[in-house]
N, C-alpha and C positions, 0 to 999 in steps of 0.2 A: 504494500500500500504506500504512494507517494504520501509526503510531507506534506502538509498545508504550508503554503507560501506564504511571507507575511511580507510586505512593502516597510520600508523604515524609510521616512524622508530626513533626510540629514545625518551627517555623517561629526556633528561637532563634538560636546562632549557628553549628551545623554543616549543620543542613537546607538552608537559602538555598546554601550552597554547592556541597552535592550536586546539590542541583536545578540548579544551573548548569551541573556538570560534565555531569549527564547529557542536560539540552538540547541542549547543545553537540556530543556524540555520538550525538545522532541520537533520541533517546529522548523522551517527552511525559510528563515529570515536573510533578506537582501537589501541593502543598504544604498540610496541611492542622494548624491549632493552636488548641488549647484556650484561649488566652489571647483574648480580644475586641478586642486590636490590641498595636503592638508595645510592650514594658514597660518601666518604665524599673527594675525590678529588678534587684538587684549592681549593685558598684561600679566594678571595671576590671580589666583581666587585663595582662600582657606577650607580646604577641607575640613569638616566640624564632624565631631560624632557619631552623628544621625546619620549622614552622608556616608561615612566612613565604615558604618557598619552593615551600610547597604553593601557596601564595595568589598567586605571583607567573604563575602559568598561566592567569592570568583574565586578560585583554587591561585595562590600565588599572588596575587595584583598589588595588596597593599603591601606587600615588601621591595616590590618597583618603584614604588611612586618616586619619583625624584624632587623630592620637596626637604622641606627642614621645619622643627615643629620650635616654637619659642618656649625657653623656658620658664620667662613668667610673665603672667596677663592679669591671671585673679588669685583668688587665696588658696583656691586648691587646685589639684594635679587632675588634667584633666582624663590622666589614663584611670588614677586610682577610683574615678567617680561614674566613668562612663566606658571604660576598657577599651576607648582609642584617645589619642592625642586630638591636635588641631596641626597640622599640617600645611604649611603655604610652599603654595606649588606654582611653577611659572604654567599659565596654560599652554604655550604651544609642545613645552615639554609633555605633559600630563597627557595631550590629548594626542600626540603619536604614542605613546604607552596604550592606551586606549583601542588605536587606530590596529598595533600591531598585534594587540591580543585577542581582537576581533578577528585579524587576519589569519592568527595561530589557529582558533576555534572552527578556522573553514570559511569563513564569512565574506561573503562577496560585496564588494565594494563599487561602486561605478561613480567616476567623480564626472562633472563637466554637465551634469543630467539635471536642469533644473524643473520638478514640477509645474505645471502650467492647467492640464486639466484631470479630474477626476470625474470617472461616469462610475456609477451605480448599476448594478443587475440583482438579481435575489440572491444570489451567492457568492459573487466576487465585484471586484472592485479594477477599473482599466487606467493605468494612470497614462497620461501622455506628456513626456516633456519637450522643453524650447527646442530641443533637436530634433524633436518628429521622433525618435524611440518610442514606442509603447509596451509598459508591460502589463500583465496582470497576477493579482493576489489576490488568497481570501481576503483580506485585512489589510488595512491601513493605518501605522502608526506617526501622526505627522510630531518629528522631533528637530524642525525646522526653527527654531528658536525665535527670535525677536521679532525677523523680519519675513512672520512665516507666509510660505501659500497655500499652504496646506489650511490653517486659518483662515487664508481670507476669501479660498476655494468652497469653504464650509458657510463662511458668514461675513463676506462682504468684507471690502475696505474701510479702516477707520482712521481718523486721524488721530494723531500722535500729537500729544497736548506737550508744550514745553514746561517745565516744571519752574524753571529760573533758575534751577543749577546747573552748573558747570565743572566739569572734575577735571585736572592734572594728572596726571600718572607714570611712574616709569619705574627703572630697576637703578640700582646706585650699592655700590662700596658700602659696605657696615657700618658705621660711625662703632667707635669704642665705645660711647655713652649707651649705644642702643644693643650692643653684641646681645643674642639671647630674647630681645624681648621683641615683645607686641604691643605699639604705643598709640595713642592715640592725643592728639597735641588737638586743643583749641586758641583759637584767637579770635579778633573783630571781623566776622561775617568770614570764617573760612574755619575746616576743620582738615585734620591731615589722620589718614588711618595706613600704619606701614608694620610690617612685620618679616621676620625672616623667609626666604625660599630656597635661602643655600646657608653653609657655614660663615660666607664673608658678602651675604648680597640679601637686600634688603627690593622689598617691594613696597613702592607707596602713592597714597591718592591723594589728591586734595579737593575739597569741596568748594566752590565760591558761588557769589551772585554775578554772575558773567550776561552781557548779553547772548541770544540761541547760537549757539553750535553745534554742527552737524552731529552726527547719532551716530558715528561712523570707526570710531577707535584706530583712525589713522595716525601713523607717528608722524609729527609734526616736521615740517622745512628743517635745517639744518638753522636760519635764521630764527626759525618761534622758536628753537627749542634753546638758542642761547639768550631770546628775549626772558625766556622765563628762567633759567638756570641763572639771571644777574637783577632780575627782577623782585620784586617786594616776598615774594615769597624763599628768596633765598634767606631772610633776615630771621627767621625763627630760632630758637634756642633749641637745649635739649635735643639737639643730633637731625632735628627737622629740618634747620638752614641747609645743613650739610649734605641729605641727604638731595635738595634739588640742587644745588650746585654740582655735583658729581652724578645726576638723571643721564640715563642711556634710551635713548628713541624714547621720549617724554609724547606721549601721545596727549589729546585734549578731546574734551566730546561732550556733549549734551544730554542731561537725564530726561527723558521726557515720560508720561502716562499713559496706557491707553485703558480704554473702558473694560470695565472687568465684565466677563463674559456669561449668560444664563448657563448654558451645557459648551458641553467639552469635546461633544462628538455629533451623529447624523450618519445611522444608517452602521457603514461598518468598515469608517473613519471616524479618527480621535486623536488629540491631541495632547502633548506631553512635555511639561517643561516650560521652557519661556514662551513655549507654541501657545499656551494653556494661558499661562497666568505670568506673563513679565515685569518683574521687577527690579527698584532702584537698588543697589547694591549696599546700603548703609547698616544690613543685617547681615550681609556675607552670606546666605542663605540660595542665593540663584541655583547651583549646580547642585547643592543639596539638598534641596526640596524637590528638583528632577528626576534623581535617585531613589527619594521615599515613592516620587509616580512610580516609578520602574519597580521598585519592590511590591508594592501594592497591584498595580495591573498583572502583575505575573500571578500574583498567588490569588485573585481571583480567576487569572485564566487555566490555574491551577482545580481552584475549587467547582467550578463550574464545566471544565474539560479536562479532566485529567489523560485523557487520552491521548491530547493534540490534535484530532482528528477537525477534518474539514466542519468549522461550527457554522452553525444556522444565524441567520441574522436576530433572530427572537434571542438565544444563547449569547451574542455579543453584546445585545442590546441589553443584557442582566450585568456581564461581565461592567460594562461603559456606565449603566445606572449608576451601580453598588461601586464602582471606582471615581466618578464626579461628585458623588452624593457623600463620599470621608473626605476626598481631596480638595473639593472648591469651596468650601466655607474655610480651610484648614488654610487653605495656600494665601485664599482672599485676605484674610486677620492678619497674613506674614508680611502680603504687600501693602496693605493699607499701614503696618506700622514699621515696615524699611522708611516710606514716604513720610511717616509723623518723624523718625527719627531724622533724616534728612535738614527735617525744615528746624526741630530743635538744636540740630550741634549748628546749624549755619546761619545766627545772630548777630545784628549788626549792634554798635552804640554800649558807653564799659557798663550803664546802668542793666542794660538786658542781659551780656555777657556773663556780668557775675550773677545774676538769676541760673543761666546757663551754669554755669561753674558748679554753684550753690546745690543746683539738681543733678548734677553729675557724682558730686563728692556724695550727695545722701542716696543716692542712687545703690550703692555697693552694700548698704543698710536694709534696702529696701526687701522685705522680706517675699514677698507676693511678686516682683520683679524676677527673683531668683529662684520658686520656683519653677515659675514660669520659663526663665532658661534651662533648667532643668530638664523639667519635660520636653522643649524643646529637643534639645541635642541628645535625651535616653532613646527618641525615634529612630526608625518608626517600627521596631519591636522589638521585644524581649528573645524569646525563641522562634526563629522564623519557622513561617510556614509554607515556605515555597519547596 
């Protein structure tokens, strides 16, 4: 009996993983992305617990990651409380780790292939991309992230609201003062979040009230990027001046919002990831909350098909229900409060500032805040059930 074939649109950092998961259970997942091979676009993320322990189900992977974990952020050890670290990882490294372990698994990859249309029948799904290739699958998982078509093939074009922020970012030399840690510096109407991703290399943001800029995570001219490397933001204390003085491909780019979504799917396409629910980065949470999709979509496609077998569209439609109906209230609450956090660390004027300060310092007190982290980062289970 052939495999049921499944579609993965995108090949960035949550695709490759899905595809793994659902090779592994029995399914003939193919992978297919718009990009002409893998990018080395943005700058790095932190792998957080939740994430990490989604990732720890692949045989081998979390002892590749090529990241570095800080040794101190809060009062306790993040492995003694949640039995992984925090991990910052440059992404274009992470995501050929990713890319190659998909490829190890058997996993077919097609880059240059951008979706364009999706037709519907009772049992499978015809995708057609900008090349005029067509394939077809039971299923469509769209992991097309921000700037999806898989999204906007299910439910129309939206527009993309600017927020007023504006981020910095790049990689730079260790400061001595910062060796080890995860810091987080505020000032007037700008906030800086940097932590390690090697032994001697630091990765860091900065937040400001900028006019719009593109959404694009392009590293900036050779000229922007010595404008800002002697610019006002070189002047911070505490290892933060230093750390933009000595930025490598200082990229710059635009936070912007789109409107959150009623469902997630239509039919037997669904969405996963920034496809799903896109958010501002001020939680670190992006790639993480991908992951808990990816763990969760499996083990309902687990509980509801343990065979793999060719499912019925009424079957996907149980699977897509009971998988939007934990993850869209869940994922919604995490970008509604990336976005409150955004707009609180990036305060203009010293009277609001030290309000800012004020609630940050009693912040670490806050009992109901923590365990709220908590639960956070124990996700998204105790003993899997995939």
């Amino acid at each position: 009996m052939s495999r049921t074939r499944v579609i993965v649109v995108g090949a960035g950092i949550a695709g490759p993983v899905l595809a793994i998961f659902l090779k592994t259970k029995g399914y003939d997942p193919i992978i297919y992305e718009r990009l002409p091979s893998p990018g080395e676009g943005g700058l790095s993320f932190m792998l957080q617990p939740n994430g990490l322990r989604v990732l720890s189900l692949i045989p081998g992977l979390i002892e590749q990651i090529p990241g570095h974990s800080p040794e101190r952020m809060i009062h306790y050890t993040m492995r003694e409380h949640f039995g992984f670290p925090l991990i910052g990882v440059r992404r274009a490294e992470f995501h050929r780790l990713l890319i190659d372990t998909a490829e190890k698994h058997g996993i077919e990859i097609k880059w240059g292939h951008q979706a364009v249309v999706f037709e519907q029948s009772e049992d499978t799904v015809e995708v057609m991309f900008a090349n005029g290739i067509k394939d077809t699958a039971s299923f469509v998982v769209g992991c097309d992230g921000l700037h999806s078509n898989t999204r906007i093939a299910l439910f129309g074009k939206e527009k993309a609201n600017f927020t007023g922020l504006v981020q910095f970012g790049g990689m730079s030399p260790t400061p001595p003062v910062l060796q080890g840690k995860f810091a987080n510096n505020y000032g007037n109407g700008r906030h800086m979040v940097s932590y390690p991703v090697a032994e001697d290399k630091h990765s860091w943001a900065i937040t400001t009230r900028e006019a719009e800029a593109k959404e694009d995570w392009k590293t900036q001219h050779v000229e922007q990027q010595n404008e800002i490397r002697r610019g006002p933001l070189s002047d911070w204390g505490y290892g933060a001046g230093d750390l933009v003085k000595t930025g490598q491909k200082i990229v710059k780019y635009g936070l912007y919002d789109r409107p959150e979504l009623k469902s997630w799917f239509k039919g037997r396409i669904v969405l996963l990831g920034d496809a799903a629910h896109p958010t501002s980065p001020h939680l670190g949470q992006g790639a993480n909350q991908a992951f808990e999709d990816v763990y969760h979509i499996m083990r309902l496609l687990k509980k509801y098909n343990p065979s793999a077998s060719q499912p019925s569209t009424e079957l996907l439609s149980q699977v897509f229900i009971d998988y939007q109906d934990l993850r869209l209230p869940r994922t919604s609450e995490l970008v509604r409060g990336a976005r409150q956090q955004g707009e609180a660390r990036v305060v203009e004027g010293i009277d609001v500032c030290r309000g800012r300060d004020e609630k940050v310092r009693a912040g670490s007190h806050d009992d109901a805040a923590r365990i709220a982290y908590y639960e956070l980062l124990s996700g998204p289970f105790k003993d899997s059930e995939m």
